[in-house]
Backbone bond lengths (Angstrom), bond angles and torsions (degrees), N, CA, C in turn:
res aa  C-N    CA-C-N  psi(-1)  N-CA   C-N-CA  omega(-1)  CA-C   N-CA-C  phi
1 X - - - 1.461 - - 1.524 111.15 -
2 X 1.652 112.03 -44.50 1.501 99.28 171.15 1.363 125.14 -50.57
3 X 1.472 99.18 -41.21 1.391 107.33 -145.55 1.547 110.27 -89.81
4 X 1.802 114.22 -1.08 1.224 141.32 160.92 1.577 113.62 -58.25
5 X 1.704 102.79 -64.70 1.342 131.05 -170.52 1.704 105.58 -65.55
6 X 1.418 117.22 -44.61 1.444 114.34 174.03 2.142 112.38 -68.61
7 X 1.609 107.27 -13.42 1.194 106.22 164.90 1.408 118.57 -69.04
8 X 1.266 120.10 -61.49 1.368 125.50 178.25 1.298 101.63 -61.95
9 X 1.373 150.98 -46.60 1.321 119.06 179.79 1.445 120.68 -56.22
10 X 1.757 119.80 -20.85 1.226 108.43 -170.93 1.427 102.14 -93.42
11 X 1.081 120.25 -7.70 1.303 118.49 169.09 1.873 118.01 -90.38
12 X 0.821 137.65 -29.87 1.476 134.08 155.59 1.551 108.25 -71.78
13 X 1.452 126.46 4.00 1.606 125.29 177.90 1.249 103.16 -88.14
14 X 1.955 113.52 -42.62 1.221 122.20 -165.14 2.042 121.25 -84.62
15 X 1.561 94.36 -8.64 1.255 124.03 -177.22 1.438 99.12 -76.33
16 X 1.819 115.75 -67.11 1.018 120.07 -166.96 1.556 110.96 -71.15
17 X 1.289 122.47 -8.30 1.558 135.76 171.35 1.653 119.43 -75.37
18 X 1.777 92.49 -23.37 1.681 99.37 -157.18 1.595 79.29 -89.49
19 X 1.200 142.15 -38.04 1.283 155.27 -177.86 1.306 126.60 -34.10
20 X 2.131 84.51 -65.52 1.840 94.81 178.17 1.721 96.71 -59.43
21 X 1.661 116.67 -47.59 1.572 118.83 -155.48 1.439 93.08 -49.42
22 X 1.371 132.11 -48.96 1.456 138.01 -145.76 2.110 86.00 -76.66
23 X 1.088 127.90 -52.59 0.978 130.96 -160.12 1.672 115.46 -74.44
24 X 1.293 107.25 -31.63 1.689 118.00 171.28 1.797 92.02 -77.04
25 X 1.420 122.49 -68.70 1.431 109.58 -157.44 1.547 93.72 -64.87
26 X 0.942 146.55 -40.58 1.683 128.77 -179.02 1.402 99.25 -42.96
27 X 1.366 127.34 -72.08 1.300 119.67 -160.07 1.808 116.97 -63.68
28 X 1.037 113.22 -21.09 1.243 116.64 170.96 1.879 104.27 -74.66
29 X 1.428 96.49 -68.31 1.701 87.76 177.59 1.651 132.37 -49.86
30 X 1.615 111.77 -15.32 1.522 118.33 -177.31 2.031 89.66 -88.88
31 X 1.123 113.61 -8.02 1.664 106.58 161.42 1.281 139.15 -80.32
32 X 1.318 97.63 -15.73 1.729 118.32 -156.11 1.949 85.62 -126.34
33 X 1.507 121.21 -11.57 1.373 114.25 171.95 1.644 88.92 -81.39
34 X 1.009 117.26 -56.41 1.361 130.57 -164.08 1.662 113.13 -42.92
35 X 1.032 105.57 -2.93 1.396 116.33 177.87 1.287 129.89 -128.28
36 X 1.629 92.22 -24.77 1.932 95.84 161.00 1.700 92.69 -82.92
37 X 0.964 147.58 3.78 1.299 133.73 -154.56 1.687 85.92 -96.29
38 X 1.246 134.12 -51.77 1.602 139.75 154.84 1.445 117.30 -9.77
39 X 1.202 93.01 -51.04 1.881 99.50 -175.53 1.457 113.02 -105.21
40 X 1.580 129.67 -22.63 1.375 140.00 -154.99 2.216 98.76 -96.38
41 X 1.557 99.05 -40.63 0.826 78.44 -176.60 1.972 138.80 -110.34
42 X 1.844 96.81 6.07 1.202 106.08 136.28 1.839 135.83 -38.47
43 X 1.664 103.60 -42.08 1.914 115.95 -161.71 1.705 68.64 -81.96
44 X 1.203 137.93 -71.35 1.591 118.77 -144.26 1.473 115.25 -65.46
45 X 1.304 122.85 -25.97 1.385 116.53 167.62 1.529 117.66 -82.71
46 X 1.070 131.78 -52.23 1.587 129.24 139.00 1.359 106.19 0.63
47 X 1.181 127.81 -78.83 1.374 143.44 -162.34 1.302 107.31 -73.71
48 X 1.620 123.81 -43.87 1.638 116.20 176.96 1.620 90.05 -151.26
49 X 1.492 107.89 107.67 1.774 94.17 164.11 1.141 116.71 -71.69
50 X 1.610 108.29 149.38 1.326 114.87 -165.21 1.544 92.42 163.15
51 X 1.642 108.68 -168.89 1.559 128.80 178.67 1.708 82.37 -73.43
52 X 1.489 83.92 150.62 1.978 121.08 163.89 1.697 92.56 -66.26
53 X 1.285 108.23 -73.42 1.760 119.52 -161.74 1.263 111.10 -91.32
54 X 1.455 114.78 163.09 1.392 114.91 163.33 1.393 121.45 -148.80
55 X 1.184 109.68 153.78 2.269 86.55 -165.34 1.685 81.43 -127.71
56 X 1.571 83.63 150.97 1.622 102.63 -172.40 1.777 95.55 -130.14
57 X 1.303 98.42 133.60 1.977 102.51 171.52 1.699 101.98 -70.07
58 X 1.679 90.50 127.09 1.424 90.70 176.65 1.909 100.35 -134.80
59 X 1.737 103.19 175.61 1.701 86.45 -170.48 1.468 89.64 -108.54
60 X 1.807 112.91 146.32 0.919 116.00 -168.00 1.431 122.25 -117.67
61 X 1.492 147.68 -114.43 1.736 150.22 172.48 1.847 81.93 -80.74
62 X 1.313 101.31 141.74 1.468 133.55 165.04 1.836 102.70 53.21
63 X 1.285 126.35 19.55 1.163 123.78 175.49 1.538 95.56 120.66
64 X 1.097 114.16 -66.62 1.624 106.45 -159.85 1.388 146.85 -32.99
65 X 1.175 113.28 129.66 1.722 114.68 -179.44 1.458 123.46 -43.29
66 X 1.323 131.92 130.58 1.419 102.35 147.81 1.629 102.34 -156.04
67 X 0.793 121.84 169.79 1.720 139.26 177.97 1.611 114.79 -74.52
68 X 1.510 100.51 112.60 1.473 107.44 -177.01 1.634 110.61 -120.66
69 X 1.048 86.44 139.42 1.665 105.39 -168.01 1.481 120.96 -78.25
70 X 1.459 137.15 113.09 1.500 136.85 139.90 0.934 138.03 -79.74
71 X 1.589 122.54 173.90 1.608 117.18 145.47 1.754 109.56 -73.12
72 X 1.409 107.12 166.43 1.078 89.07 -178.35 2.050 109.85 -96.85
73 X 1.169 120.73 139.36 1.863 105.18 173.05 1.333 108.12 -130.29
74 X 1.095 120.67 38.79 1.428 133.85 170.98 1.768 113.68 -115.65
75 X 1.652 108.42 145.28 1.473 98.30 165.37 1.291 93.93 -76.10
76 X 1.597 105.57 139.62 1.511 127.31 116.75 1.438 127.41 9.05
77 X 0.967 115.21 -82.51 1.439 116.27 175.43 1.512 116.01 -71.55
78 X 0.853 109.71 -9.33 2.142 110.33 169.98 1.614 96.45 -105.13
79 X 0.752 129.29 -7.35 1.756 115.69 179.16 1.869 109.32 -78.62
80 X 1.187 102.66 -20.37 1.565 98.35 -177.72 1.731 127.29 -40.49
81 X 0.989 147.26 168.18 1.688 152.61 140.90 1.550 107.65 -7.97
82 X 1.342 103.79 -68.25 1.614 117.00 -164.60 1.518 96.53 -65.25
83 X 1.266 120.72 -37.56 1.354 101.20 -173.81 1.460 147.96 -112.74
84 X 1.674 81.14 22.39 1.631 117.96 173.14 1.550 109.01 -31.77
85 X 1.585 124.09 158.36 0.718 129.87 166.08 1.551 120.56 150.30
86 X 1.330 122.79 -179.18 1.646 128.35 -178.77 1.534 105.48 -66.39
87 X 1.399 139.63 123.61 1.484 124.35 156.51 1.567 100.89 -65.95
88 X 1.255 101.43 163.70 1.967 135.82 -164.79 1.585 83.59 -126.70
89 X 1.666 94.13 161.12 1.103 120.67 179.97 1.619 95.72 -83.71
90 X 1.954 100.65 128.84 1.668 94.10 -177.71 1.677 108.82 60.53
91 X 1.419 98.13 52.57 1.616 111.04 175.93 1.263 87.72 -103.36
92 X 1.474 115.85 140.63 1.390 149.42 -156.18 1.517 112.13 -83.00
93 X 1.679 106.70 -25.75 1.420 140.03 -140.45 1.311 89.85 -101.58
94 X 1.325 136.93 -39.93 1.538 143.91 178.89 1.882 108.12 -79.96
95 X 1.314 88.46 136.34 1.694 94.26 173.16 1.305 108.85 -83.54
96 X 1.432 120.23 168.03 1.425 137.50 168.28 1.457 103.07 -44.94
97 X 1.617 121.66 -35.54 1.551 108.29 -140.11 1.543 73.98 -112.26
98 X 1.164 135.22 -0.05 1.348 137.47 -174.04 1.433 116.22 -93.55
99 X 1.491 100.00 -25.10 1.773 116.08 -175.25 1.760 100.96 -84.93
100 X 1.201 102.91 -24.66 1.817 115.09 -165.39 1.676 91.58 -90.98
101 X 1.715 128.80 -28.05 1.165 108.83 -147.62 2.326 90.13 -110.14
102 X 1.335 95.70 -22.72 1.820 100.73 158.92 1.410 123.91 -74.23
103 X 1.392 110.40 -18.90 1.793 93.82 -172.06 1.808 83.85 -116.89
104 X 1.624 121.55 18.85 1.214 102.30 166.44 1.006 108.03 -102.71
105 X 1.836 131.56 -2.64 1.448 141.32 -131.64 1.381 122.46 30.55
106 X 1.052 128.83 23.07 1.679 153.20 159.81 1.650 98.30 -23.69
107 X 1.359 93.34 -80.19 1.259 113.33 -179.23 1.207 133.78 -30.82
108 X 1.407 128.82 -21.97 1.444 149.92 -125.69 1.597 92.44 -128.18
109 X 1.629 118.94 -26.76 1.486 116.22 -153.97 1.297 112.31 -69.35
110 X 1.425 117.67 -26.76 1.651 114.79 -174.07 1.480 111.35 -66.02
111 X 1.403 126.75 -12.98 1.191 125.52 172.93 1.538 123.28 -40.36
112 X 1.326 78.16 -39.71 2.231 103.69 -166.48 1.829 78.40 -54.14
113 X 1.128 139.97 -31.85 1.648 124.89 151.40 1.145 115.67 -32.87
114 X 1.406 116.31 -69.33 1.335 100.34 -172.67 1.460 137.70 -85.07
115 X 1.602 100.40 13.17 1.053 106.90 -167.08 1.925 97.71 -91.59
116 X 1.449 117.21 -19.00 1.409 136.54 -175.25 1.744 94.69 -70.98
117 X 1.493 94.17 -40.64 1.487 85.62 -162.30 1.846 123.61 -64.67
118 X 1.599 105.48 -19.88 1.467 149.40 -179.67 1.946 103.44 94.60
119 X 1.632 104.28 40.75 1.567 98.14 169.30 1.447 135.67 -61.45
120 X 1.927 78.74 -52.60 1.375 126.53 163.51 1.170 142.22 -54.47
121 X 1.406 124.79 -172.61 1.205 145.13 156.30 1.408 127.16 -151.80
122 X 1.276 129.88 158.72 1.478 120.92 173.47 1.567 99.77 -66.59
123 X 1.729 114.75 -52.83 1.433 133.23 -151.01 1.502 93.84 -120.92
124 X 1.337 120.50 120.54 1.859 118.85 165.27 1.312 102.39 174.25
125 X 1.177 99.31 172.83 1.484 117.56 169.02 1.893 121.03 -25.04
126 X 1.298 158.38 56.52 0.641 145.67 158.14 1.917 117.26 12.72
127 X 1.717 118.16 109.67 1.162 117.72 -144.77 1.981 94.84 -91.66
128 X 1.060 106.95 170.27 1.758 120.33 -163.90 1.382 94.21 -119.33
129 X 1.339 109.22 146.19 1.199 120.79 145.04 1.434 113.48 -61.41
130 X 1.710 128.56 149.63 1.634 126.25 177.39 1.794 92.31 -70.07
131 X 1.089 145.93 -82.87 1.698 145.99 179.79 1.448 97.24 14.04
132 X 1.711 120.49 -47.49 1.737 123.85 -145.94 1.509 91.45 -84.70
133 X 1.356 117.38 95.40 1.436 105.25 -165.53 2.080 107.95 -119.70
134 X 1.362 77.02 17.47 1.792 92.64 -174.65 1.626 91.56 -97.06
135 X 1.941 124.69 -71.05 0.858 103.00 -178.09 1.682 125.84 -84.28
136 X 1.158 125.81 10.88 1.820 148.84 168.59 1.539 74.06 -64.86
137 X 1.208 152.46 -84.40 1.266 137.38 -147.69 1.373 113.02 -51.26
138 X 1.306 102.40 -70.39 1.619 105.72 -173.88 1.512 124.65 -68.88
139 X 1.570 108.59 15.96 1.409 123.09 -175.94 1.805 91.80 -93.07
140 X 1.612 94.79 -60.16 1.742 107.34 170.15 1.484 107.64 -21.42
141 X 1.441 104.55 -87.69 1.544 122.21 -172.79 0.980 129.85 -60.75
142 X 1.979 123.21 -3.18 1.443 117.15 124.63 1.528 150.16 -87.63
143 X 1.196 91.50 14.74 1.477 126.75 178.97 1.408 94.47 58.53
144 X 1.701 129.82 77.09 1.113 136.86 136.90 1.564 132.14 -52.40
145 X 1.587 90.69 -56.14 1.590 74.83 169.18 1.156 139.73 -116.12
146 X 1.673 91.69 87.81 1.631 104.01 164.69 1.314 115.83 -103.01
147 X 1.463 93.34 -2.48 2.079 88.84 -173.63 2.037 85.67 -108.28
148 X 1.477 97.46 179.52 1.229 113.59 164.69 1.602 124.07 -78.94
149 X 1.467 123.70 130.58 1.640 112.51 -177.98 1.129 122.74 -55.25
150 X 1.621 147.69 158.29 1.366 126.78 -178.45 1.497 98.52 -133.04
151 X 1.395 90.10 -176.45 2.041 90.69 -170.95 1.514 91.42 -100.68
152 X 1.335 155.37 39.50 1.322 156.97 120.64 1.557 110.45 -123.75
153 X 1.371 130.76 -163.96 1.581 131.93 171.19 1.644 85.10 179.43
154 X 1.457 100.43 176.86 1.715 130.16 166.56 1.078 102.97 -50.45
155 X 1.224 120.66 -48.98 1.766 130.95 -175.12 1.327 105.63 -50.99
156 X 1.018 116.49 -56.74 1.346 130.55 -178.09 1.431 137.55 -50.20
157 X 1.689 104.06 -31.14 1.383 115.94 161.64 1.470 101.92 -117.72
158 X 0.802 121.93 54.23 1.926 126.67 170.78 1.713 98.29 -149.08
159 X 1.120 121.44 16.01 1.773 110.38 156.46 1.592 106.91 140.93
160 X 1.376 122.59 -9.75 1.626 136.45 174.22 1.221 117.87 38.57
161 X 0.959 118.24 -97.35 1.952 126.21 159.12 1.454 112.38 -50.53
162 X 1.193 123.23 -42.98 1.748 130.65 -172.59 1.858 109.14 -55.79
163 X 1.377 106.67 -29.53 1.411 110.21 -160.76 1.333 117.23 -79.22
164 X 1.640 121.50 151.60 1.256 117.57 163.23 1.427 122.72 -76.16
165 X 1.193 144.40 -175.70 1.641 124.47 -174.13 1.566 94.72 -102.56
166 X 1.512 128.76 6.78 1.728 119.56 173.99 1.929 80.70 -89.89
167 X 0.775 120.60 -46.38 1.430 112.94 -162.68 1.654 120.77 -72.83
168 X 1.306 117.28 -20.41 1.712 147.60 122.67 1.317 136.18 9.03
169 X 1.260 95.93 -66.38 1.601 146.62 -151.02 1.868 86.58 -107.65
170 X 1.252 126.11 -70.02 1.169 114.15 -150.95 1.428 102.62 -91.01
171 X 1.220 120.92 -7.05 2.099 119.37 155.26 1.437 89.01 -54.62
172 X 1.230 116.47 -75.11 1.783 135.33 178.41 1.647 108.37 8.11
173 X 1.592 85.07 -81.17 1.374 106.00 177.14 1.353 114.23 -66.40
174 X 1.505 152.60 15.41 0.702 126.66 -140.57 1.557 84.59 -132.80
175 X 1.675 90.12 -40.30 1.695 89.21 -174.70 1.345 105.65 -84.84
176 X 1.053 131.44 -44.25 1.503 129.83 159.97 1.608 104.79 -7.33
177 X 1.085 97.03 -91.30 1.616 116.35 -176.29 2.111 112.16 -37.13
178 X 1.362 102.82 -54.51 1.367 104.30 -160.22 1.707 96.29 -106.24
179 X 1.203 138.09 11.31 1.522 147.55 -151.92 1.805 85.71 -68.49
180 X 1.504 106.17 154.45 1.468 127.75 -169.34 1.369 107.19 -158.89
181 X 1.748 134.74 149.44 1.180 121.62 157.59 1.484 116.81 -39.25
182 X 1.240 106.03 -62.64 1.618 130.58 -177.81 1.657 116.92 -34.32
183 X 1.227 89.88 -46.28 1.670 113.42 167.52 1.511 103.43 -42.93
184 X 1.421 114.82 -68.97 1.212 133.78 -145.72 1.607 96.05 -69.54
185 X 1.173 103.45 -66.75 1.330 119.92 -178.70 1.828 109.97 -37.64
186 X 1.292 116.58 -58.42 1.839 124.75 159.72 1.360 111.69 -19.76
187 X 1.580 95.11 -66.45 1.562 120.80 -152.83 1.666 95.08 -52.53
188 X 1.762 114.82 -46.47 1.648 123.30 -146.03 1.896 85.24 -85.29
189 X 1.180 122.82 -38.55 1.650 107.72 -178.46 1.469 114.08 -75.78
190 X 1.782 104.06 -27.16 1.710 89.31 169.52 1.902 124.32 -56.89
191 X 1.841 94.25 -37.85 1.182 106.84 177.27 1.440 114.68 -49.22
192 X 1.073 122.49 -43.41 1.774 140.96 -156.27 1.817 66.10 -73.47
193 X 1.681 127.74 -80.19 1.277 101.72 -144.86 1.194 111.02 -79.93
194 X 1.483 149.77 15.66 1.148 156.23 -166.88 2.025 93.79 -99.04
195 X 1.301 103.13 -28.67 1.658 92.09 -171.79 1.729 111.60 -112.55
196 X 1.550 97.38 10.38 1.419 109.87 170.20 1.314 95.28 -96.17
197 X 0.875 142.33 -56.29 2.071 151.10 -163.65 1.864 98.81 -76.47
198 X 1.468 93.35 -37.34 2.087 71.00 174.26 2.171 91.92 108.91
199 X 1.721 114.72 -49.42 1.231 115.69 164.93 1.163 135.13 8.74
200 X 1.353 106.06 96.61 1.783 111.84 168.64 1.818 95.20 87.01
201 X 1.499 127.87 2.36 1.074 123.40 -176.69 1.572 120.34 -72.50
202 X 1.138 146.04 123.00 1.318 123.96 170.70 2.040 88.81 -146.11
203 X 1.110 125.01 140.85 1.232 146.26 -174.62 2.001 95.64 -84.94
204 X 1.604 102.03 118.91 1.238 132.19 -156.47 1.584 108.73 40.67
205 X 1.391 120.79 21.96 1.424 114.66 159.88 1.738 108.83 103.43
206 X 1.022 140.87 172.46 1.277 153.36 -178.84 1.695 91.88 -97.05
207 X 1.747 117.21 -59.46 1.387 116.10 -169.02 2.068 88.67 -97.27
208 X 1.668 108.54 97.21 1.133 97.26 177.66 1.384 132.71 -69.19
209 X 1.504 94.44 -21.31 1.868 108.99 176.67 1.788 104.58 -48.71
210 X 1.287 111.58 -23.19 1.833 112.77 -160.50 1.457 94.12 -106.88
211 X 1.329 118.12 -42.77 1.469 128.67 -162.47 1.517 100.68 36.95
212 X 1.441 112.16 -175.16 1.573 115.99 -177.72 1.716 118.50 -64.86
213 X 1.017 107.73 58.32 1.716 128.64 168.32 1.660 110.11 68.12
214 X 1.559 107.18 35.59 1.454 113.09 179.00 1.944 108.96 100.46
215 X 1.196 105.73 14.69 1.495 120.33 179.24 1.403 114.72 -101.41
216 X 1.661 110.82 -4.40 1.358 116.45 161.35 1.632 105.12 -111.14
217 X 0.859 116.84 25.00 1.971 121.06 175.26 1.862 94.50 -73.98
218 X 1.235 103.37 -178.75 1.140 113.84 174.60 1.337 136.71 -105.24
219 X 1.434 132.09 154.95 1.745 105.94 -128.67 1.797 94.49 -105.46
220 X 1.199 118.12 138.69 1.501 115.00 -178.06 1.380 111.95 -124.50
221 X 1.198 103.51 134.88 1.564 123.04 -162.14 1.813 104.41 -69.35
């Protein structure tokens, strides 16, 4: 019983730690967005006029929906309903400044929104579109979401694009289960070198049916 009770405290210590971290680096990173946003979001309208951002319904802690924020690297006119779908390698549908701003993770920064809002996470589960209802299951039935989704995960530096969604799922579970500051902290410098090297990158994915866990779906205004 102690030795139960001294678990859960270190685990609601490291929660409420992952929290403040998530809540200081948001506000620092929505400063340092705030300034690529000067230069980032001139190239995307240039490239396709239209909105800067775009929020897509994604599922979030304990199931729930909510709206997560990008840049946008799609034309405009292919983002509609009708023309939903997986991007392909050398998808037509992505701009120049869109191909430079996904394999730079550029794209990804407005999140540090949702990470203020408490949608997020720095470090978690990589979040799904609701549609993904093959691996949404087996996320369930490893009890993924009990933590919050993050804008990197384990998945993420263990093969990203390369992976099947059983193999996905069980990083998923993995950090769920065994998650640590220390963890987190690993996970965010592998990330740094995973998006300096290009790693595990492939544009709508190697397995395109999965693409990057509903991050190659199509972008809705």
């Amino acid at each position: 019983t102690v030795l139960t009770t001294s678990i859960n405290y270190a685990s609601t210590r490291d929660l409420m730690l992952k929290r403040l971290m998530d809540i200081a680096g948001g506000l620092v990173g929505c400063l340092i967005t705030g300034i690529l946003f000067i230069f980032v979001a001139p190239a995307i309208y240039i490239a396709s006029p239209g909105p800067i951002f775009f929020a897509q319904k994604r599922v979030g802690r304990n199931g729930r929906i909510f709206k997560m924020y990008k840049f946008r690297t799609m034309y405009v006119q292919d983002t509609t309903e009708e023309k939903k779908g997986w991007t392909t390698k050398n998808d037509p549908r992505v701009t120049k400044v869109g191909r430079i701003l996904r394999k730079t993770s550029i794209d990804e920064l407005p999140q540090l929104f949702n990470i203020l809002r408490g949608e997020m996470s720095f470090v978690g589960p990589r979040p799904l579109i609701p549609e993904e209802e093959e691996i949404r299951s087996l996320r369930e039935a490893s009890g993924v979401y009990r933590m919050r989704p993050g804008v990197t995960g384990l998945a993420q530096v263990n093969g990203r694009d390369l992976l099947t969604a059983e193999q996905k799922v069980a990083y998923d579970a993995y950090y769920v289960e065994h998650h640590t500051l220390f963890m987190d902290i690993r996970i965010l410098f592998q990330t740094i070198a995973a998006v300096l090297t290009g790693k595990g990158f492939a544009e709508g994915g190697e397995l395109q049916h999965h693409g990057e866990q509903g991050e190659d779906d199509s972008e809705i205004e």
